[in-house]
C-alpha positions as CSV (number, residue, x, y, z in Angstrom):
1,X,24.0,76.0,-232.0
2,X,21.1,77.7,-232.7
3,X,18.2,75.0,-234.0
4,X,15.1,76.3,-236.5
5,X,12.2,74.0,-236.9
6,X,12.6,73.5,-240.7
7,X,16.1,73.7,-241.1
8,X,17.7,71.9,-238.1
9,X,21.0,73.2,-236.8
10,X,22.7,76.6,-237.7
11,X,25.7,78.2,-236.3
12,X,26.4,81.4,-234.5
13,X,29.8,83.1,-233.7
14,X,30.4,83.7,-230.1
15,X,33.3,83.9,-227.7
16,X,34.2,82.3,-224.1
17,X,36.3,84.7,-222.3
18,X,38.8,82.9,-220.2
19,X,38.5,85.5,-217.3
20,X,34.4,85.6,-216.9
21,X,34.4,81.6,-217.3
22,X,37.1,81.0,-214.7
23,X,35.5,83.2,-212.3
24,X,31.9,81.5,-212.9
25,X,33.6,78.3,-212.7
26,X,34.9,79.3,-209.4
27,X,32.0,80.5,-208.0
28,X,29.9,77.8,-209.3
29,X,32.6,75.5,-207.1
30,X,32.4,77.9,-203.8
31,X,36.1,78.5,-204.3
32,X,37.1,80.8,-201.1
33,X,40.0,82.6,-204.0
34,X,40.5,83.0,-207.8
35,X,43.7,83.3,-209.1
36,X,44.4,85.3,-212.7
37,X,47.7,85.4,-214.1
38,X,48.1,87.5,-217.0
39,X,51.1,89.4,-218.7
40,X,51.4,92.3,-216.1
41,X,52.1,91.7,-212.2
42,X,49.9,94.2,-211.4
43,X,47.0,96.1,-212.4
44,X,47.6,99.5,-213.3
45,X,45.7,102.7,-212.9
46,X,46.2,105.0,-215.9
47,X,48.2,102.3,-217.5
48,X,51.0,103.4,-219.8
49,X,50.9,106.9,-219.0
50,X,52.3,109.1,-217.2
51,X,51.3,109.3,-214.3
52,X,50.6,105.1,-214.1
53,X,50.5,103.6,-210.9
54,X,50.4,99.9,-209.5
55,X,47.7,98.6,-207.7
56,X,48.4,96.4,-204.5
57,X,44.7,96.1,-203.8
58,X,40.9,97.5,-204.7
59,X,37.9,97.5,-202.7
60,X,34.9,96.0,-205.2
61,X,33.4,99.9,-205.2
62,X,36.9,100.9,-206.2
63,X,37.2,98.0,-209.2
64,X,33.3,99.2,-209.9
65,X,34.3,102.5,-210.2
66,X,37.1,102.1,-212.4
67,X,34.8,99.9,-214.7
68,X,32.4,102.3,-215.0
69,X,34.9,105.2,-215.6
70,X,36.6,103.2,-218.8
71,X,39.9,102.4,-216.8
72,X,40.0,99.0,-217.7
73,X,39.9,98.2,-221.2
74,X,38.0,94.9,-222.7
75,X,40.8,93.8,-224.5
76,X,43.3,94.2,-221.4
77,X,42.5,94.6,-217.7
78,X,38.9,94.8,-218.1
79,X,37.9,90.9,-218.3
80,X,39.7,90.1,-215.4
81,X,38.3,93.2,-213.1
82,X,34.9,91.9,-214.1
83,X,35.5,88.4,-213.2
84,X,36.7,89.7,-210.1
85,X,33.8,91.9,-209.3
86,X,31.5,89.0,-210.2
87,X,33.5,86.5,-208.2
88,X,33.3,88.7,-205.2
89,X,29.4,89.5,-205.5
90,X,28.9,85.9,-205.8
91,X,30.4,85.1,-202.2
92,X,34.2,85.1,-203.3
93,X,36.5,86.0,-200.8
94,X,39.7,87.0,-202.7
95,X,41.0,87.7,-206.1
96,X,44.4,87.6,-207.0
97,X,45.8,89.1,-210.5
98,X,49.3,89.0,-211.6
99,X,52.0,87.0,-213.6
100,X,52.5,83.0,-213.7
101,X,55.7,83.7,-212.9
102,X,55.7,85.8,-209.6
103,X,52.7,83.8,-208.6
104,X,54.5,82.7,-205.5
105,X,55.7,86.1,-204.3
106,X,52.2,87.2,-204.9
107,X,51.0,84.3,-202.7
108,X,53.1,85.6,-199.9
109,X,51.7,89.3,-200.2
110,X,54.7,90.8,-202.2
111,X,53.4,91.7,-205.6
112,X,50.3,91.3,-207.9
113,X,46.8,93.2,-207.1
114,X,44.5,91.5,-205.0
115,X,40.6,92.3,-205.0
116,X,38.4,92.1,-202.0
117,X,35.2,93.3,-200.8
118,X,36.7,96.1,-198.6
């Protein structure tokens, strides 16, 4: 709420994504990993076209890259690459992105996309 000093308290619009606040959350706790699970089990270069193809991991330059080149869109992939890229700068080890459902195999290495610094 925003406050004026004649008027009191006014509203403003704004949005929490889930993504960034779960990755600040988990920073903010020294959490080692941060888990997303979203509707994909892995992130996708060139998603939906042609010549798509799953990610098993990216190095933060290589998520930073793709950021900056448009690959992840903000109302997809993008919020979740950029919690991971600020998970990571802020001393995160791991990031893990893929569906509630294959959680588990992801866990064990055998789908989903996991971020790191290298």
């Amino acid at each position: 709420m925003a406050t004026t000093a004649k008027q009191g308290y006014k509203g403003i619009e704004a949005v929490i994504d889930k993504d960034l606040a779960s990755g600040l959350l988990a920073s903010e706790l020294g959490a080692d990993m941060l888990i997303i699970t979203t509707g994909e089990d892995q992130v996708s270069w060139h998603y939906r076209k042609v010549d798509q193809k799953f990610l098993n991991h990216l190095s933060l330059s290589e998520a930073e890259q793709y950021m900056k080149e448009g690959e992840f869109p903000r109302g997809s992939m993008g919020p979740k690459i950029q919690a991971g890229i600020n998970f990571l700068k802020a001393g995160g080890k791991e990031v893990l992105i893929t569906t509630p459902e294959h959680l588990l195999d992801a866990l064990e290495g055998k789908t989903g996309t996991r971020l790191t610094m290298r």
